[in-house]
ZAMI-949888 format. One record per residue (C-alpha): y, x, z; chain; residue in one letter; residue number from 1. Coordinates in pm, 1 decimal, m for minus. Layout:
BEGIN
PT         v         u         w  chaine  residu  num
PT         Y         X         Z       A       A  NUM
...
***
This chain:
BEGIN
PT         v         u         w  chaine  residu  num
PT   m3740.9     788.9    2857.2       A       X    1
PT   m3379.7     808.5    2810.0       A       X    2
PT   m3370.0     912.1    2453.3       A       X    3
PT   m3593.3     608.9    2370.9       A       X    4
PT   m3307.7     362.1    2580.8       A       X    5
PT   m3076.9     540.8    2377.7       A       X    6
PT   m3213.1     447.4    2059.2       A       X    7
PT   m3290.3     103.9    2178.2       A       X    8
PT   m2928.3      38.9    2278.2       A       X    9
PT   m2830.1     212.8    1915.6       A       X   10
PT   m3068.6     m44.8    1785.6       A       X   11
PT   m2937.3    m329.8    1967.6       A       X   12
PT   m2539.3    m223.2    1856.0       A       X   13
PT   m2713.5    m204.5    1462.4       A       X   14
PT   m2801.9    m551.2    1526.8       A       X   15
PT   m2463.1    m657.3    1664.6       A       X   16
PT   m2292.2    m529.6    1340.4       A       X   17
PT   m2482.2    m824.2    1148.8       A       X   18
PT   m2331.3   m1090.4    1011.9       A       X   19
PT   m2304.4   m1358.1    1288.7       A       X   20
PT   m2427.5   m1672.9    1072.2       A       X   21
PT   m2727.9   m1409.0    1004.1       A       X   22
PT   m2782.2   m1352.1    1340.2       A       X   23
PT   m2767.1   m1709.1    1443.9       A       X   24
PT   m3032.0   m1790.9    1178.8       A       X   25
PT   m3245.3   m1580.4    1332.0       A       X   26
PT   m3216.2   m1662.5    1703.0       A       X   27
PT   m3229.0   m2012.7    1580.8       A       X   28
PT   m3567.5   m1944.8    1435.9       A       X   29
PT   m3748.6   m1732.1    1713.8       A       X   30
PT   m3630.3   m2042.4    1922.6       A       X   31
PT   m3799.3   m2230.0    1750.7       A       X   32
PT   m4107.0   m2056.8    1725.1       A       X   33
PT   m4139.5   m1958.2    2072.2       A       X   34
PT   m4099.3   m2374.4    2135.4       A       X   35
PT   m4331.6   m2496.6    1865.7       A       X   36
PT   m4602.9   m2255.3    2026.3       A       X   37
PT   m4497.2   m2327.0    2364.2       A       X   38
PT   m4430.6   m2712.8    2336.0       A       X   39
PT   m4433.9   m2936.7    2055.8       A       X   40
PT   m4753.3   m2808.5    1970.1       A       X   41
PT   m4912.1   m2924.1    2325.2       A       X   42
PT   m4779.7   m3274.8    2295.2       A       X   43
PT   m4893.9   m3564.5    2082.5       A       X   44
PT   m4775.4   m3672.7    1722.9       A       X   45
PT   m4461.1   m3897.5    1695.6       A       X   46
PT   m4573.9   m4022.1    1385.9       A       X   47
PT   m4812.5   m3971.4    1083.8       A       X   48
PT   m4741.6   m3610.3     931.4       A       X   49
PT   m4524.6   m3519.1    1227.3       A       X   50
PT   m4753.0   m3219.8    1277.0       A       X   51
PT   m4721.7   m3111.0     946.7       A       X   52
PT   m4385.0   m3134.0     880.8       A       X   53
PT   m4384.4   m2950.4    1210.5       A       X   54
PT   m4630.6   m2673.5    1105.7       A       X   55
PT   m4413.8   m2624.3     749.2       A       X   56
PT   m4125.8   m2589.3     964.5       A       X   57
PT   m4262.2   m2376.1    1163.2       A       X   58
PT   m4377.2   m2123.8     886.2       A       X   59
PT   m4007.7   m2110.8     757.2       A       X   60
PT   m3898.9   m1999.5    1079.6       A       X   61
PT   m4156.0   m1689.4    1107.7       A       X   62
PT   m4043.8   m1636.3     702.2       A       X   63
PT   m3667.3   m1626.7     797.5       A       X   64
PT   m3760.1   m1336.4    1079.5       A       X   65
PT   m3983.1   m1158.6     811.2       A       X   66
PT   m3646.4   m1176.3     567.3       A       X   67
PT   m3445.2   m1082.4     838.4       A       X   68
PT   m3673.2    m792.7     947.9       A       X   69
PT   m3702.0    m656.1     616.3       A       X   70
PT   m3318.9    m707.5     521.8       A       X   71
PT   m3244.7    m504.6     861.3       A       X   72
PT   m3462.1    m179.9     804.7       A       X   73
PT   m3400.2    m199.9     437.6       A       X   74
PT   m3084.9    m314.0     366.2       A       X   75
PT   m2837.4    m319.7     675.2       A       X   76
PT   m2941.0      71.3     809.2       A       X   77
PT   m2869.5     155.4     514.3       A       X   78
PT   m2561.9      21.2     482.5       A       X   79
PT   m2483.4     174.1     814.3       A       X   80
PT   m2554.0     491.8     682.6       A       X   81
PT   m2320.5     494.0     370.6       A       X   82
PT   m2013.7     422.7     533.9       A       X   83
PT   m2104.1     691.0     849.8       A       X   84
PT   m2129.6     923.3     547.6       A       X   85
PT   m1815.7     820.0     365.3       A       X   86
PT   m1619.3     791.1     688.5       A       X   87
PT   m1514.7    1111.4     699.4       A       X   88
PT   m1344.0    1104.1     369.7       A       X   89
PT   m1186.6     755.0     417.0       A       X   90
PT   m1016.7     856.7     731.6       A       X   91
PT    m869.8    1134.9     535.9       A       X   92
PT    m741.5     955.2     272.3       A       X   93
PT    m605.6     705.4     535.9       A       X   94
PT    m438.0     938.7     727.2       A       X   95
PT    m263.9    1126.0     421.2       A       X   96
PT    m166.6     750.1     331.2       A       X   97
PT      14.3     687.8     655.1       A       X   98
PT     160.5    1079.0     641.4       A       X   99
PT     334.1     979.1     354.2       A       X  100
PT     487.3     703.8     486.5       A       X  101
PT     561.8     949.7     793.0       A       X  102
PT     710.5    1183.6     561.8       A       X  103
PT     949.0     937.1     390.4       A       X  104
PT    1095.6     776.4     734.1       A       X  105
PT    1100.8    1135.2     919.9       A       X  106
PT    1326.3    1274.6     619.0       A       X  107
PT    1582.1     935.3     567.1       A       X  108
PT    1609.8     946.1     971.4       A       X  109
PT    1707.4    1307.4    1007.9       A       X  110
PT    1975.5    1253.6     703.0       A       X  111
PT    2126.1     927.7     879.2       A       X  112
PT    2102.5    1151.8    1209.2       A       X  113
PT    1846.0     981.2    1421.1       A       X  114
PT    1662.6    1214.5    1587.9       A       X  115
PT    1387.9     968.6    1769.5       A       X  116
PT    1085.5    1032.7    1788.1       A       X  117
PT     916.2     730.7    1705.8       A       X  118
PT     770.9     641.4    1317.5       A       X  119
PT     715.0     287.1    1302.9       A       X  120
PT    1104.5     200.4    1353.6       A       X  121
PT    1238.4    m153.1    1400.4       A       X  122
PT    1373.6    m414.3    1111.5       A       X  123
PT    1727.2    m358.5    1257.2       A       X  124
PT    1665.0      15.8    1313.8       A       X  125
PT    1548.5      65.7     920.8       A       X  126
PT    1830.7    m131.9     852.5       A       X  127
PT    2082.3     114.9    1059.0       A       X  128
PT    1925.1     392.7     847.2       A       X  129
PT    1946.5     272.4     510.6       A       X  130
PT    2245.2     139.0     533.0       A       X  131
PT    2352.8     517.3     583.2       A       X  132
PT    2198.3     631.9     269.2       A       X  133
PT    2289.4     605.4    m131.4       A       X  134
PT    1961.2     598.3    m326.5       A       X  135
PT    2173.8     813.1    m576.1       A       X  136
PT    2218.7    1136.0    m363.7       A       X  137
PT    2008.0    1378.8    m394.8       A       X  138
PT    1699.5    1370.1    m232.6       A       X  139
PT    1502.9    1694.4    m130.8       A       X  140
PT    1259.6    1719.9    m393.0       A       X  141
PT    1268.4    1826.2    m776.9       A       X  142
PT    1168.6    1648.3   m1087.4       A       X  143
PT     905.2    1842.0   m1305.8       A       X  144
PT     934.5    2164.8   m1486.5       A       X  145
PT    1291.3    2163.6   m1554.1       A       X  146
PT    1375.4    2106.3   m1179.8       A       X  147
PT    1609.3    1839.1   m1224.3       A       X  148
PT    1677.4    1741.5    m841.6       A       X  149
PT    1539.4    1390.1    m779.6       A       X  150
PT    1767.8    1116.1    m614.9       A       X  151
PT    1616.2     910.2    m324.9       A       X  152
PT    1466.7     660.6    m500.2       A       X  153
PT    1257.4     878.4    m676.6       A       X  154
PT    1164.9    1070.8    m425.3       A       X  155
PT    1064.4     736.3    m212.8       A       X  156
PT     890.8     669.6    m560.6       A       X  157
PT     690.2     990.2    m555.1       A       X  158
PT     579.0     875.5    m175.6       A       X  159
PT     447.0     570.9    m305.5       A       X  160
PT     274.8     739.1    m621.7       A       X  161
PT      26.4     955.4    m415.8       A       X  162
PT     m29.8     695.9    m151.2       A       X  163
PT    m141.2     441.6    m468.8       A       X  164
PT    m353.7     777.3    m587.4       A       X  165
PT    m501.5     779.3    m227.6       A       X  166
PT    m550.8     407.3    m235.4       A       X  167
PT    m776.4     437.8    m566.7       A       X  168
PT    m989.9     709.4    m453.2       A       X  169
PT   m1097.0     530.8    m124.8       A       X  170
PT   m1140.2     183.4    m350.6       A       X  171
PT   m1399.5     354.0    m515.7       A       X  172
PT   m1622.2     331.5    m226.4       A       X  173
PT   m1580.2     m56.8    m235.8       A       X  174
PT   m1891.4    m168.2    m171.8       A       X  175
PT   m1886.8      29.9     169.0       A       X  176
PT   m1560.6     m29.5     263.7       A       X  177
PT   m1524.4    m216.5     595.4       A       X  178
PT   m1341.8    m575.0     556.6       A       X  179
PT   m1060.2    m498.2     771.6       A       X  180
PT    m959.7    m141.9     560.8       A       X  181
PT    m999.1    m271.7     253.2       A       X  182
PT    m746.1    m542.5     333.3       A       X  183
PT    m481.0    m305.3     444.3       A       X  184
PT    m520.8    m103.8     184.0       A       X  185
PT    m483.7    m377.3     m55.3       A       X  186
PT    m192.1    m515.6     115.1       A       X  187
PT      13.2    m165.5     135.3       A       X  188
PT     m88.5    m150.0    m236.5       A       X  189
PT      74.2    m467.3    m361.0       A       X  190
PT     343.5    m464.8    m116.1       A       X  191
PT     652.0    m591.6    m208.0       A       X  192
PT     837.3    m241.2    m150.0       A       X  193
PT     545.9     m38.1    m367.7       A       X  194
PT     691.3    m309.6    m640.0       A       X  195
PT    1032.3    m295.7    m589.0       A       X  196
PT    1024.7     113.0    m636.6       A       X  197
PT     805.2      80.9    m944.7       A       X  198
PT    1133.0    m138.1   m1126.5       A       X  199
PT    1401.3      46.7    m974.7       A       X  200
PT    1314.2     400.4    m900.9       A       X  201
PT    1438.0     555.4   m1279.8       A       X  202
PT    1691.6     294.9   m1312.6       A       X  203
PT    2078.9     401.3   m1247.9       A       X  204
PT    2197.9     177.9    m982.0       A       X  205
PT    2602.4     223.4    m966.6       A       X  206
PT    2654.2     m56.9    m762.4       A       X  207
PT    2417.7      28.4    m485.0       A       X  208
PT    2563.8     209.2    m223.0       A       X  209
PT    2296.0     209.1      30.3       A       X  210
PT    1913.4     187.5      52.1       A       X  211
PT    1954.4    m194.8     243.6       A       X  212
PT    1807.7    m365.8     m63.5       A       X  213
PT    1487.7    m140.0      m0.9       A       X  214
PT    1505.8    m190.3     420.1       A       X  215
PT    1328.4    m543.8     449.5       A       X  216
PT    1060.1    m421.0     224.3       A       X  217
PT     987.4    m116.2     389.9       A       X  218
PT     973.8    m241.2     692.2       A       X  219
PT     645.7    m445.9     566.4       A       X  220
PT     543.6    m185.4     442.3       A       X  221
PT     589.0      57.2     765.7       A       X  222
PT     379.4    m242.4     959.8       A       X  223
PT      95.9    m197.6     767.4       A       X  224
PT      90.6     164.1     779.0       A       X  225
PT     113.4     108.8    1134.4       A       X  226
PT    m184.1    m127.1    1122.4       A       X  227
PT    m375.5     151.6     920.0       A       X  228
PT    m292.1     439.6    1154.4       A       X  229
PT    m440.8     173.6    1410.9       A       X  230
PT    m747.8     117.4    1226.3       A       X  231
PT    m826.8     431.0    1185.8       A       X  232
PT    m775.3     588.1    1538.8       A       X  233
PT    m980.5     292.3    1695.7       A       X  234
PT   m1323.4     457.7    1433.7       A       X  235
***
């Protein structure tokens, strides 16, 4: 008994996850069967052909919930089931996407000497930390075989290299990507920080002193890791 009110509520939740306009279609239909049977069959003809136009109409209506039946068991389960499979592996990817931006902000913070806890920082709080830090200095992290220390720029760089790798992988999977991800992930992808790091990150920059060029950027870019992280936690 209550395994089979278990899989009718799992049923009804499958059903939910329909497009709307599809569902509506469909109510709209059995409506309008139940009332054809019901009613306008029972009363008398409003004009020549009214019961035939009627009847044809009614016949559309039981094909719609034939369409809609079959899409359901054939199509939407099974879309169901591809992205329970893949979810998994795109909340990995996700969450190594937001570490990364964790990773960058938790190692300019502890160089400007914040010690907070918190990730997702303010505009004016970036701004207090950037404005401590040249993108020249050395950053903690090496450059390739020769192991050439990187400056922070590159290093920044490197942080938005791997999340564009992670970004790929999960793209892959397009087709059962939910809405909402794949819009974040496109976003963080062509943010205007990503861009800004791609022109300037093996570029000397004498004349900057401090990383406030890259703060406005970032913080966009922090928002919709923050938005991701969100996403994610709420699966």
């Amino acid at each position: 008994m209550k395994r089979n009110i278990g899989k009718n509520v799992e049923l009804l939740k499958d059903i939910g996850k329909v497009d709307s306009k599809i569902n509506s279609v469909l109510i709209i239909s059995l409506i309008s069967i139940v009332l054809t049977d019901l009613v306008f069959n029972n009363l008398p003809e409003l004009f020549s052909g009214a019961s035939g136009l009627l009847n044809a109409y009614y016949n559309f209506c039981i094909g719609i919930v034939v369409s809609y039946i079959f899409y359901f068991f054939v199509v939407h389960l099974k879309e169901q089931s591809d992205k329970l499979n893949i979810q998994p592996y795109v909340l990995k990817k996700s969450q190594n996407i937001v570490a990364n931006h964790d990773d960058v902000i938790g190692k300019l913070k502890k160089l400007s000497g914040d010690s907070s806890p918190e990730k997702f920082l303010t505009k004016n709080d970036i701004e207090a930390v950037f404005k401590s830090i040249n993108p020249m200095a050395t950053a903690p992290m090496t450059l390739g075989l020769g192991g050439a220390a990187a400056n922070w720029l590159q290093y920044m760089d490197s942080r938005r290299y791997y999340t564009e790798e992670k970004i790929g992988k999960v793209f892959k999977l397009m087709p059962h990507l939910d809405t909402e991800l794949a819009q974040i992930l496109s976003a963080i992808e062509d943010c205007s920080y990503f861009v800004s790091l791609k022109h300037t990150a093996n570029r000397e920059l004498p004349n900057n002193k401090d990383l406030i060029p890259w703060a406005e950027p970032f913080y966009e870019y922090s928002q919709l890791c923050k938005s991701l992280e969100k996403y994610y936690e709420a699966l």
